[in-house]
Structure formats: C-alpha cells, structure tokens
N, C-alpha and C positions, 0 to 999 in steps of 0.2 A: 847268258841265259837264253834257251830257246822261247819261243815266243808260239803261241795256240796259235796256226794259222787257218784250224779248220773252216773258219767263217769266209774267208778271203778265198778259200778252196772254194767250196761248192758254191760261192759267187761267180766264179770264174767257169764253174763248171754249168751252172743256168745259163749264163750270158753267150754260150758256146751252144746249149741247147734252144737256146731261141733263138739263133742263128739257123738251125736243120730244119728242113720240113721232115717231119716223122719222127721215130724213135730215134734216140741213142744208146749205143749200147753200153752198158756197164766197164770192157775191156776199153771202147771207146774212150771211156771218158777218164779210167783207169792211166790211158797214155797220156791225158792231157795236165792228171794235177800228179804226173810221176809215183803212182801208189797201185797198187793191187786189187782187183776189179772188188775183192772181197772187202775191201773198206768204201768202196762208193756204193756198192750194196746197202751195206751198214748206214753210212749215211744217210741215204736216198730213202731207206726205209724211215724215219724217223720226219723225212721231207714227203712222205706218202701220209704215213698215220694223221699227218697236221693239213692235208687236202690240196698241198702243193703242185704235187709230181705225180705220177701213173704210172704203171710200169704194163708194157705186153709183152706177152713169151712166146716163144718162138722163132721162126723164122722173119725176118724183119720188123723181131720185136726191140724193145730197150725204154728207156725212159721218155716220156715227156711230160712237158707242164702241163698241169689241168688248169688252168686260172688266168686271167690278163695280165702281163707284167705289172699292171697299173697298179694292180690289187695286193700284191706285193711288194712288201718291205724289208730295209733289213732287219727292223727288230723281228719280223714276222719267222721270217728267217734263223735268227740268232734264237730266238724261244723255240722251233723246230728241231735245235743245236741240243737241246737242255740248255739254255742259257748258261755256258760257260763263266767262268772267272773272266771279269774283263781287264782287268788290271795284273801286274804278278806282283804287286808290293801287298806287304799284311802286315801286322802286328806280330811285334818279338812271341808277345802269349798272349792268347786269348782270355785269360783269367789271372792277371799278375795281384800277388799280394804288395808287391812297393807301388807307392803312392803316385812316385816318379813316373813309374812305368802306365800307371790307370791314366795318370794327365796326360802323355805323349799316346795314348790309344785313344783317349776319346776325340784328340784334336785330329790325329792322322785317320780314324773312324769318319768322321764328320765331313772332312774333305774329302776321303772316298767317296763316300755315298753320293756327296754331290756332283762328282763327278763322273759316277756310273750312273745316275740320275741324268745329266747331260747327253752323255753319248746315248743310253737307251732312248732318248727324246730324239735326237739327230738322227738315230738308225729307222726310228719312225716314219721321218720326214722323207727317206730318200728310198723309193720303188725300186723296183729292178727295171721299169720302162725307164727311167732315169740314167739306170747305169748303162742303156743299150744304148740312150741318147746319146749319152758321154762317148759310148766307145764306136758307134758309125761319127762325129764329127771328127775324130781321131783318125779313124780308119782314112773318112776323104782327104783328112789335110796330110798324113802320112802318106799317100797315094802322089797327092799334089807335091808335096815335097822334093819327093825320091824320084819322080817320074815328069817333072816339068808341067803346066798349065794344067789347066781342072782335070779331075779325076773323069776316066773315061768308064770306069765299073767300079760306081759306088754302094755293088753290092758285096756286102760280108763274104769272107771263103765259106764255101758251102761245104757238105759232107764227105765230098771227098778230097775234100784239101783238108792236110792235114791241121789236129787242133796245136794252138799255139798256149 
C-alpha cells in the first residue's frame, strides 16, 4: 500500500528553503521532492493562503517563508495540507447492519481516534526550528564523520549546491 507522503514532502521542502537566502523557485524545489513544479505550486499555494510562505515573480523570484520557523508546526503545517487521512486503516462499512460488524467499528473507531488525537498533539509540539535543529547537528556529525575531526563548514549547502 502506498503511503500519503505529501507532509514529509514539503517538510523537506521548507527545511531546504530555510536553508537559501532569498526565494526558491518552484522548478527548484520541483527537483528536490522529484515531482513537477505544477504540484509544488499546488502545494505551496495552500501553505500561502494559511500565512506560511510568499511567493515573488519574476526574475529572482520563487518562494519563501513568511514566519519564524519557531512559529511553526507540524500540525500547522498538516492543517495547511487539508488535514489529510493519517492513518490508511478504516472500517469494513461505515454503517454495517450485523452487530458483529458495529462492535469491531466502534472498538477500532475509538482506538483510531485516540491515536490521531496523539500524533495531531505531537505534530503540535515539534516546530520547523526543531526540524533545522535536528538537521544542522546531523549535517556537523555527518561532516565529522566522513571527513575526520570537527567539521570545518558547518554551514548547510547553500543555493547553489544542489537540493538533496
């Protein structure tokens, strides 16, 4: 079963934009979650309407964040989505007449909920400054790793290094 991974996308696609100084462009960022500039459009427009992202036209124009990563979350984020399905399990019917069938929906009901109840709380809790945190001490120990003693440029690839 394939899996909605649009949330994980334009996570990936912010945390790359807060990375640039200045716009990014839509073809830009098109390369980086492997899709067609016409779906980060799409996207991005829905991450405008909710007061996220900006977009300038033109000549070095393209997207950027309006907002502090601070102030941003992922639930903020996932509600910019239309709050997707977050689970792919459901109930056989939504309106079964056997009896069997209403006890195994209300018990597998109830444990959904509370568990889309959880993640919606936890998507809460974790910013997008969070996720940059996460990914520059990655970046230095990846650096440190690969390359022997402390990292010597612990700044992020910039714009014209390609996005990963």
């Amino acid at each position: 079963m394939k899996r909605d991974s649009k949330l994980s996308g334009i996570l990936h696609v912010l945390l790359h934009m807060a990375e640039h100084d200045g716009p990014t462009t839509s073809e830009a960022l098109a390369k980086a979650m492997c899709t067609n500039p016409v779906v980060i459009r799409r996207i991005m427009a829905g991450l405008r309407r909710a007061g996220y992202v900006a977009s300038e036209k033109g000549h070095g124009g393209g997207w950027v964040i309006c907002r502090p990563l601070e102030d941003i979350t992922l639930r903020d984020i996932y509600a910019a989505l239309g709050s997707p399905a977050l689970l792919a399990m459901g109930n056989r019917s939504e309106n079964p007449n056997c009896l069997v069938e209403q006890a195994v929906n209300a018990a597998l009901g109830d444990t959904f909920e509370e568990a889309e109840t959880l993640i919606l709380h936890r998507f809460g809790e974790v910013t997008l400054a969070s996720l940059s945190a996460d990914f520059h001490t990655r970046f230095k120990n990846h650096h440190r790793h690969h390359h022997g003693g402390p990292a010597q440029n612990t700044r992020a690839p910039n714009q014209s290094e390609p996005l990963s």
